[in-house]
MIDOSE-1310 file (N, C-alpha, C; in nm, 2 decimals, decimal comma, always signed):
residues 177
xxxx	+0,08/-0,12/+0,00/+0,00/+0,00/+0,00/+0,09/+0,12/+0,00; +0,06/+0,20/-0,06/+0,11/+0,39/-0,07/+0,09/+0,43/+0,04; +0,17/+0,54/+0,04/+0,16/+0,62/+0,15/+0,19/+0,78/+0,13; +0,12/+0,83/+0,19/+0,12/+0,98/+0,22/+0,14/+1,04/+0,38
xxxx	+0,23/+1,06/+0,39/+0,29/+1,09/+0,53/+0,27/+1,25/+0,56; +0,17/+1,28/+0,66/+0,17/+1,42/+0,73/+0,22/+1,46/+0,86; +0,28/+1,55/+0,87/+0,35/+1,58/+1,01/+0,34/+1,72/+1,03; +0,19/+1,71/+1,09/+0,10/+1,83/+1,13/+0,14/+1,91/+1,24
xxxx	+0,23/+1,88/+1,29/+0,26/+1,97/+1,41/+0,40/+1,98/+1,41; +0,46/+2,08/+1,47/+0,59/+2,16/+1,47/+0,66/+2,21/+1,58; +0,60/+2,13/+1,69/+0,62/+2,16/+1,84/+0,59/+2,32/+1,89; +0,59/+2,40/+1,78/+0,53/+2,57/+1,83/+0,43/+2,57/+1,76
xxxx	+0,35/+2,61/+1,83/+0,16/+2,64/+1,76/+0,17/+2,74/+1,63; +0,27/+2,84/+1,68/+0,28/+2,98/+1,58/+0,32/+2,95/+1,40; +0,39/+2,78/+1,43/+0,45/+2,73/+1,31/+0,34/+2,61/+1,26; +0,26/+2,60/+1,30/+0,07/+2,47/+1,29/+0,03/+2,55/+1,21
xxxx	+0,01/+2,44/+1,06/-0,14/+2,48/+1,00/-0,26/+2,43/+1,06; -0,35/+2,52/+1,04/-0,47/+2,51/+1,15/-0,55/+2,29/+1,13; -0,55/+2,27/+1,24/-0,58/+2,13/+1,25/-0,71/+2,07/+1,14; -0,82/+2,19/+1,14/-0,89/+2,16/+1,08/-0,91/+2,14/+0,91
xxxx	-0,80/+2,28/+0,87/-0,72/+2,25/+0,73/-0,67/+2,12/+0,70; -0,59/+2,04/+0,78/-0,50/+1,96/+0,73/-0,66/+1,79/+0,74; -0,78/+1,86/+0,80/-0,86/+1,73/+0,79/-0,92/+1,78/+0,65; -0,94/+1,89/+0,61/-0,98/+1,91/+0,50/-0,95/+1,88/+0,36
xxxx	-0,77/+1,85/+0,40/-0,68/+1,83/+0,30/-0,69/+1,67/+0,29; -0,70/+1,62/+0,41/-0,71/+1,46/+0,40/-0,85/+1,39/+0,33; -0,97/+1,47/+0,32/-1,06/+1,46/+0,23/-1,02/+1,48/+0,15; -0,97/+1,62/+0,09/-0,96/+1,60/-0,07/-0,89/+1,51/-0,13
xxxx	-0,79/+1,50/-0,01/-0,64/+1,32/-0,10/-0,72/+1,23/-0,13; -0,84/+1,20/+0,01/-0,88/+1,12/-0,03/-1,03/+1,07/-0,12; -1,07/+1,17/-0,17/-1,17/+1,22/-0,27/-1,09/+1,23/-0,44; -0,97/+1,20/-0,40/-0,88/+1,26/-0,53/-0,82/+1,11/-0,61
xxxx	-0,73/+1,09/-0,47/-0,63/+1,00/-0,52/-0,72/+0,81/-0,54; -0,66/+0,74/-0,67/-0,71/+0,60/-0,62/-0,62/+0,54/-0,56; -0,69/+0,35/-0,57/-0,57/+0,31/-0,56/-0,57/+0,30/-0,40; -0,47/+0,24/-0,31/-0,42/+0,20/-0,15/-0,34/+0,29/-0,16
xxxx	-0,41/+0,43/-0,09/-0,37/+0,49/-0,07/-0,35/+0,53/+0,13; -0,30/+0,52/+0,15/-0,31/+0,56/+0,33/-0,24/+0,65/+0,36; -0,31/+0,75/+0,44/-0,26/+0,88/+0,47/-0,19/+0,85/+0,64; -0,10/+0,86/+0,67/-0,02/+0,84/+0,83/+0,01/+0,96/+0,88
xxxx	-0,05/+1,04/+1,00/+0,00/+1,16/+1,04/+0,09/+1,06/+1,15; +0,24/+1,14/+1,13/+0,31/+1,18/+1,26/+0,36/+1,26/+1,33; +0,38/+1,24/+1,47/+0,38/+1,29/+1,55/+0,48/+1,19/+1,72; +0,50/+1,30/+1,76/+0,55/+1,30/+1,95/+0,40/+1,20/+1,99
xxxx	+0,46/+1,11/+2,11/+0,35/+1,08/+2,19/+0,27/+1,16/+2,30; +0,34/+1,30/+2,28/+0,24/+1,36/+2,33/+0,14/+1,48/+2,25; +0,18/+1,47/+2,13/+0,08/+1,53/+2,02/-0,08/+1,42/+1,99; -0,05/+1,30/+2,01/-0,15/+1,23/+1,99/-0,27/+1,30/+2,01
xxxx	-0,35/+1,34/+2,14/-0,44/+1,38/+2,10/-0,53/+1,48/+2,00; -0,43/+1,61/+1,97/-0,44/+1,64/+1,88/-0,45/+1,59/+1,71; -0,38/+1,47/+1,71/-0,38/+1,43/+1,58/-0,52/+1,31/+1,57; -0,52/+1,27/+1,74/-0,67/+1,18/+1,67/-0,80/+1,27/+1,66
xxxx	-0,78/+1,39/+1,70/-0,90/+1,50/+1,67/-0,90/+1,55/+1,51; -0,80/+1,49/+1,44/-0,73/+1,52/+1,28/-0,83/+1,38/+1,25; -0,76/+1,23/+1,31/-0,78/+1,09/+1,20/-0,93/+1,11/+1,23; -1,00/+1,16/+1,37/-1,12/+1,07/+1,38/-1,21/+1,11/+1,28
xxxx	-1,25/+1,15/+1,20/-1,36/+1,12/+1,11/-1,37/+1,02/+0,98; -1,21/+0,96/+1,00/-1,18/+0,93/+0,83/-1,17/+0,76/+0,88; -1,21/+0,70/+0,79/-1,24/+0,55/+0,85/-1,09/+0,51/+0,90; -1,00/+0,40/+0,97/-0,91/+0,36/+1,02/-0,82/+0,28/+0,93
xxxx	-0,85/+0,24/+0,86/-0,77/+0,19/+0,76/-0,74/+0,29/+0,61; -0,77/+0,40/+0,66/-0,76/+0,53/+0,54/-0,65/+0,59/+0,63; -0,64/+0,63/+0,70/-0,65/+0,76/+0,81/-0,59/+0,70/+0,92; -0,44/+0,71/+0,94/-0,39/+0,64/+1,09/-0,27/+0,74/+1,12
xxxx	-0,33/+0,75/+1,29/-0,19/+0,86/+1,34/-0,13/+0,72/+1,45; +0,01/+0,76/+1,38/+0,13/+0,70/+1,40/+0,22/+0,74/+1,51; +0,14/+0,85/+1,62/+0,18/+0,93/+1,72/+0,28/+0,84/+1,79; +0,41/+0,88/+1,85/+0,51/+0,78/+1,92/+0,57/+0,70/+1,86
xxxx	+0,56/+0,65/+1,72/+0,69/+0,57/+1,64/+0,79/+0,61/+1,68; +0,88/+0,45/+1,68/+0,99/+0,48/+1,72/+1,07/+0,63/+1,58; +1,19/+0,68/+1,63/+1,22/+0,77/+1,55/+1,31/+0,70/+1,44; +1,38/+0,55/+1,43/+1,37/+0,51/+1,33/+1,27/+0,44/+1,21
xxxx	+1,13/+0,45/+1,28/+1,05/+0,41/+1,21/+0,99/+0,51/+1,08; +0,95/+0,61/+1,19/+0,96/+0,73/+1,12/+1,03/+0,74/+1,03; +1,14/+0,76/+1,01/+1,25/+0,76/+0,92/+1,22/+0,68/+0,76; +1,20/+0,58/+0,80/+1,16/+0,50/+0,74/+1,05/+0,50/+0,65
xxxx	+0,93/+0,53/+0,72/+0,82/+0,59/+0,68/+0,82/+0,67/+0,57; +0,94/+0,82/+0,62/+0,95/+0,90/+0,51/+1,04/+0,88/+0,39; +1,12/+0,78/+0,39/+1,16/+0,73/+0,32/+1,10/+0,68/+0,17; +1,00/+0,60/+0,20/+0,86/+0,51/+0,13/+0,76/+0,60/+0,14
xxxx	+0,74/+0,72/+0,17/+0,66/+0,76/+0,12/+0,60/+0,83/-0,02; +0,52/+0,83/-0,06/+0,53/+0,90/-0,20/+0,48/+0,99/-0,19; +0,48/+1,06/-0,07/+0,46/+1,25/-0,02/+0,48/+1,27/+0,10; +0,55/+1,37/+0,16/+0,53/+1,43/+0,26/+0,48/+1,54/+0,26
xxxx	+0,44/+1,59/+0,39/+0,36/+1,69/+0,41/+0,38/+1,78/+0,54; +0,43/+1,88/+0,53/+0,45/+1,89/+0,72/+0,48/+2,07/+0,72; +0,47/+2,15/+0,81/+0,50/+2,25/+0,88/+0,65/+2,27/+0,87; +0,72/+2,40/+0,90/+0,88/+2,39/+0,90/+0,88/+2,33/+1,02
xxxx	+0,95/+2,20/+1,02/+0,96/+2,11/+1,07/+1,05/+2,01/+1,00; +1,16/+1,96/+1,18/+1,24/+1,86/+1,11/+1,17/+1,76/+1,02; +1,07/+1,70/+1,04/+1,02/+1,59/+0,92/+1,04/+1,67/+0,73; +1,00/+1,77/+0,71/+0,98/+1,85/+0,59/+1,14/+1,84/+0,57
xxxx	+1,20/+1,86/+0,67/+1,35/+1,91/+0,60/+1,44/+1,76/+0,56; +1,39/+1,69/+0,68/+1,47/+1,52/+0,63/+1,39/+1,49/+0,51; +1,25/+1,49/+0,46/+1,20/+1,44/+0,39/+1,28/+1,52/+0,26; +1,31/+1,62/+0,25/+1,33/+1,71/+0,10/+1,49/+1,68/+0,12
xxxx	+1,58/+1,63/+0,19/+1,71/+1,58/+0,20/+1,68/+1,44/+0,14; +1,61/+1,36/+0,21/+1,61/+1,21/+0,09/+1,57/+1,24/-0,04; +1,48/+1,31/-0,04/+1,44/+1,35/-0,23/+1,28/+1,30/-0,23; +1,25/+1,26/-0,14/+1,12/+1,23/-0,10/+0,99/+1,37/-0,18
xxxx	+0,90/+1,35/-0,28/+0,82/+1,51/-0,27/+0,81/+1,52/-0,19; +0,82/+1,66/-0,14/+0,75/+1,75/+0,03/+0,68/+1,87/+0,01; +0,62/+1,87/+0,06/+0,53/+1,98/+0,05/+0,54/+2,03/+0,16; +0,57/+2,17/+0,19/+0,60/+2,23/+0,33/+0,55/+2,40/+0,34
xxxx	+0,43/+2,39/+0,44/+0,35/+2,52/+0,50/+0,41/+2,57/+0,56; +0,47/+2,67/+0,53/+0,57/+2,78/+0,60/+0,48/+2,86/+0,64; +0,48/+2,90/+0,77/+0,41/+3,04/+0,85/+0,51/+3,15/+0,81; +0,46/+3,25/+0,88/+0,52/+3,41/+0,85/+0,64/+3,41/+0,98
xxxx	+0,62/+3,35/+1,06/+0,69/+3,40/+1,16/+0,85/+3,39/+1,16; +0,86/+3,33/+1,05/+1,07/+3,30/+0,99/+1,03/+3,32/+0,87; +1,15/+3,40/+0,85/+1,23/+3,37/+0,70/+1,22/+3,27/+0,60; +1,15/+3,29/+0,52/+1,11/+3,20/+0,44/+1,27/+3,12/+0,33
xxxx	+1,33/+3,26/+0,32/+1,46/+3,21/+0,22/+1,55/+3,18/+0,33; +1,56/+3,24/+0,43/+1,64/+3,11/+0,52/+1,62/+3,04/+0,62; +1,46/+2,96/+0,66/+1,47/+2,84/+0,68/+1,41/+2,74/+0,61; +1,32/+2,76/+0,53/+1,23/+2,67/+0,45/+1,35/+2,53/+0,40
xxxx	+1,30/+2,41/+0,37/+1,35/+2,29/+0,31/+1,39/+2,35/+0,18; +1,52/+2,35/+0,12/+1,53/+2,37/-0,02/+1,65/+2,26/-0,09; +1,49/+2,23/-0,18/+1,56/+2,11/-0,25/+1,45/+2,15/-0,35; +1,48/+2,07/-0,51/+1,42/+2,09/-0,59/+1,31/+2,00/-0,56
xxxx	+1,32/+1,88/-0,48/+1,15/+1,79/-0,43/+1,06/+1,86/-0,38; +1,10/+2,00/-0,30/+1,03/+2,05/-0,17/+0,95/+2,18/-0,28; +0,83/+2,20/-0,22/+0,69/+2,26/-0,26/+0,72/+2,35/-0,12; +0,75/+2,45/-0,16/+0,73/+2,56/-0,02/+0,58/+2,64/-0,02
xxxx	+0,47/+2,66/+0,05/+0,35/+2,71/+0,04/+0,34/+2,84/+0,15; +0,34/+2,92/+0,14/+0,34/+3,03/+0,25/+0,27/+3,15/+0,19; +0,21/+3,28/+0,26/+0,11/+3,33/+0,24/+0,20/+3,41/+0,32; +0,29/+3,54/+0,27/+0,34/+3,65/+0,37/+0,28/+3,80/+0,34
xxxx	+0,25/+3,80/+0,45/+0,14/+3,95/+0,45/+0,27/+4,04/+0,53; +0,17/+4,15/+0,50/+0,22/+4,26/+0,59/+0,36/+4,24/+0,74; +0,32/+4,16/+0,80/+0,34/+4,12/+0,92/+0,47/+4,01/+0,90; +0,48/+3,95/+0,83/+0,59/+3,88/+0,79/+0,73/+3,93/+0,80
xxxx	+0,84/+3,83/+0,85/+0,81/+3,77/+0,89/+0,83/+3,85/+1,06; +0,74/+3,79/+1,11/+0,70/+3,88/+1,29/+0,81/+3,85/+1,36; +0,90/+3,73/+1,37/+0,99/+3,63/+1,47/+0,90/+3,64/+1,60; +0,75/+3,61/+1,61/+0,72/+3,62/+1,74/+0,75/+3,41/+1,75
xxxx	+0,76/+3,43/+1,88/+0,72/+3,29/+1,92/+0,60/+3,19/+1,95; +0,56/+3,29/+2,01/+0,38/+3,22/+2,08/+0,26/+3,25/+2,02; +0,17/+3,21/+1,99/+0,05/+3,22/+1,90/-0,02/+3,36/+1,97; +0,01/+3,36/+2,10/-0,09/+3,47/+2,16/-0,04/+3,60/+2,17
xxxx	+0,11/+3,66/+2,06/+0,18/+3,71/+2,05/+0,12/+3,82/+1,89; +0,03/+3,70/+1,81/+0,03/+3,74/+1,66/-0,11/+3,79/+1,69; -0,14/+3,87/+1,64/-0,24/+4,03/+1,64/-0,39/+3,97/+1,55; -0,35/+3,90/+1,46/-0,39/+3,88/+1,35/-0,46/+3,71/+1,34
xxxx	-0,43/+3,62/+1,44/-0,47/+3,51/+1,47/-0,38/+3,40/+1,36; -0,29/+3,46/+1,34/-0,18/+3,35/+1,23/-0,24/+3,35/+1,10; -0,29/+3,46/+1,07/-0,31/+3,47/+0,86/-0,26/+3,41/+0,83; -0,13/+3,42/+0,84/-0,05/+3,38/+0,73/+0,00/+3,24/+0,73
xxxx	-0,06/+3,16/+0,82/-0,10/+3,03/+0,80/-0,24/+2,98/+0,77; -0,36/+3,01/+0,81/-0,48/+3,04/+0,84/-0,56/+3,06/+0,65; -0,46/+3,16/+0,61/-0,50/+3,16/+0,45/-0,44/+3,09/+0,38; -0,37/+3,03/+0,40/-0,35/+2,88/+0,30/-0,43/+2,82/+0,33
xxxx	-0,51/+2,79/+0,15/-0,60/+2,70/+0,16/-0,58/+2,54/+0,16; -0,67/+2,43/+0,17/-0,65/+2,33/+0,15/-0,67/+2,27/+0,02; -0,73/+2,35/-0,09/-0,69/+2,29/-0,19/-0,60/+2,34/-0,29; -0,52/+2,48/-0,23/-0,40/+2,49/-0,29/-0,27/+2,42/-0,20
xxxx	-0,27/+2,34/-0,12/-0,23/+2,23/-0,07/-0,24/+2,14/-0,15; -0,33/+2,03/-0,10/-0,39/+1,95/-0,20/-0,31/+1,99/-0,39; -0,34/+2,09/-0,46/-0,28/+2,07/-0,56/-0,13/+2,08/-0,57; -0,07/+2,13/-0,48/+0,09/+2,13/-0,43/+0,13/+1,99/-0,42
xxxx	+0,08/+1,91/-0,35/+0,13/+1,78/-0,35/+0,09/+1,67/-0,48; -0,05/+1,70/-0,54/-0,04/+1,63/-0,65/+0,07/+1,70/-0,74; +0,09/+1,82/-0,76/+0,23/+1,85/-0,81/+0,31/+1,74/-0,81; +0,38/+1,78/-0,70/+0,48/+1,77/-0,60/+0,49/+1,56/-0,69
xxxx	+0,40/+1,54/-0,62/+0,41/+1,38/-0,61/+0,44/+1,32/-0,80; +0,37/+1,48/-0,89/+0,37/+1,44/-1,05/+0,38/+1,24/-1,11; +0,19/+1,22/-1,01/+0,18/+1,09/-1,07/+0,07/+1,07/-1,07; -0,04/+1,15/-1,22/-0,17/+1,19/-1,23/-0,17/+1,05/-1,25
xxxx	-0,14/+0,93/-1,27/-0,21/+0,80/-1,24/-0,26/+0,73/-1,13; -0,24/+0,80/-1,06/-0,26/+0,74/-0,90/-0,41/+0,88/-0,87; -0,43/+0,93/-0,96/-0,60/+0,99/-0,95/-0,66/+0,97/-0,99; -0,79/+0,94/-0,85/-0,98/+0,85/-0,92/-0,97/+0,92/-1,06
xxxx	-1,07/+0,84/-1,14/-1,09/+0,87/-1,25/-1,22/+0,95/-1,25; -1,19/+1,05/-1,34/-1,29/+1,17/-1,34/-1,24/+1,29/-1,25; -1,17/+1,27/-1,17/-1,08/+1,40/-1,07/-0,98/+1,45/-1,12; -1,02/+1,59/-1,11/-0,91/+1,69/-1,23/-0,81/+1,69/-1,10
x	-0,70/+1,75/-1,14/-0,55/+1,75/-1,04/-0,53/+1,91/-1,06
C-alpha cells in the first residue's frame, strides 16, 4: 500500500497549520487519489491527542496517526513515502534531503529564504502578509490570529502535493488535479 505521510505539528503552535485545514486536505487526497492509498499523520506521543482530533472522522484503515513511532520508524516511513507533508519542521527538511516530494506550509513567523527545506523535491507554500516575517514565538503574541497560515488553503495544498508527487495516475478517475 502507498503512502502519504503528514507531520502536522511543529512543536510551536505559531509554526501549525490550523488542525482543521490539514482534515480538509485529507478529504480531498482522499476524494482525489485511487488506488491503496493511506494517509499516516506523525507525531510525538504527546501530540497524539491532537492528531486523533485530525484521524477521527476518516475511516481507520484510510486515516492512521502514528503518534510515538519509534524515531527510526519514522524515518523510514518518510523514506517510502510518495509524499510528505509537514509544517517547517524537522520531518519536511529530512523528507526534502532524501528526495522524497515535500510539500512544506511555512508560516510568517521566519524567514522563508532562510529556513524553509530547499531542495528541488520540496513545494514551499506560505502566504506573507504585511506582518511577515514577525519572529514572534507564541500564538498569543500574533495580532492577526496567524493569517499567514490560516490563509493557506486546503486545496491549494492538495494541488501542491499532486504536483509535488507528479503521478496523475494514481488519481480517481474523473478528478481533475
Amino acid at each position: 500500500m502507498s503512502e502519504i505521510l503528514i507531520a502536522p505539528l511543529s512543536h510551536n503552535p505559531l509554526r501549525d497549520w490550523p488542525s482543521g485545514h490539514y482534515a480538509d486536505l485529507i478529504r480531498l487526497l482522499l476524494e482525489g487519489l485511487a488506488g491503496d492509498v493511506r494517509i499516516s499523520l506523525a507525531g510525538s506521543p504527546n501530540q497524539r491527542l491532537i492528531l486523533n482530533e485530525i484521524v477521527r472522522p476518516f475511516a481507520a484503515d484510510q486515516v492512521v496517526n502514528m503518534c510515538g513511532l519509534a524515531w527510526k520508524d519514522v524515518v523510514s516511513r518518510i523514506r517510502g513515502s510518495l509524499c510528505v507533508i509537514g509544517n517547517n519542521s524537522g520531518i519536511a527538511h529530512l523528507a526534502g534531503y532524501f528526495g522524497v516530494p515535500t510539500v512544506c506550509i511555512f508560516g510568517g513567523s521566519h524567514q522563508r529564504t532562510e529556513w524553509a527545506p530547499i531542495r528541488p523535491n520540496v513545494v514551499v507554500l506560505s502566504r506573507e502578509i504585511g506582518c511577515s516575517p514577525c519572529q514572534f514565538h507564541k500564538v498569543e503574541d500574533c495580532r492577526y490570529d496567524v493569517a499567514c497560515l490560516r490563509e493557506i488553503e486546503p486545496a491549494a495544498v492538495y494541488e501542491a502535493v499532486i504536483a509535488a508527487m507528479g503521478q496523475r495516475d494514481i488519481l480517481s478517475p474523473g478528478k481533475a488535479a
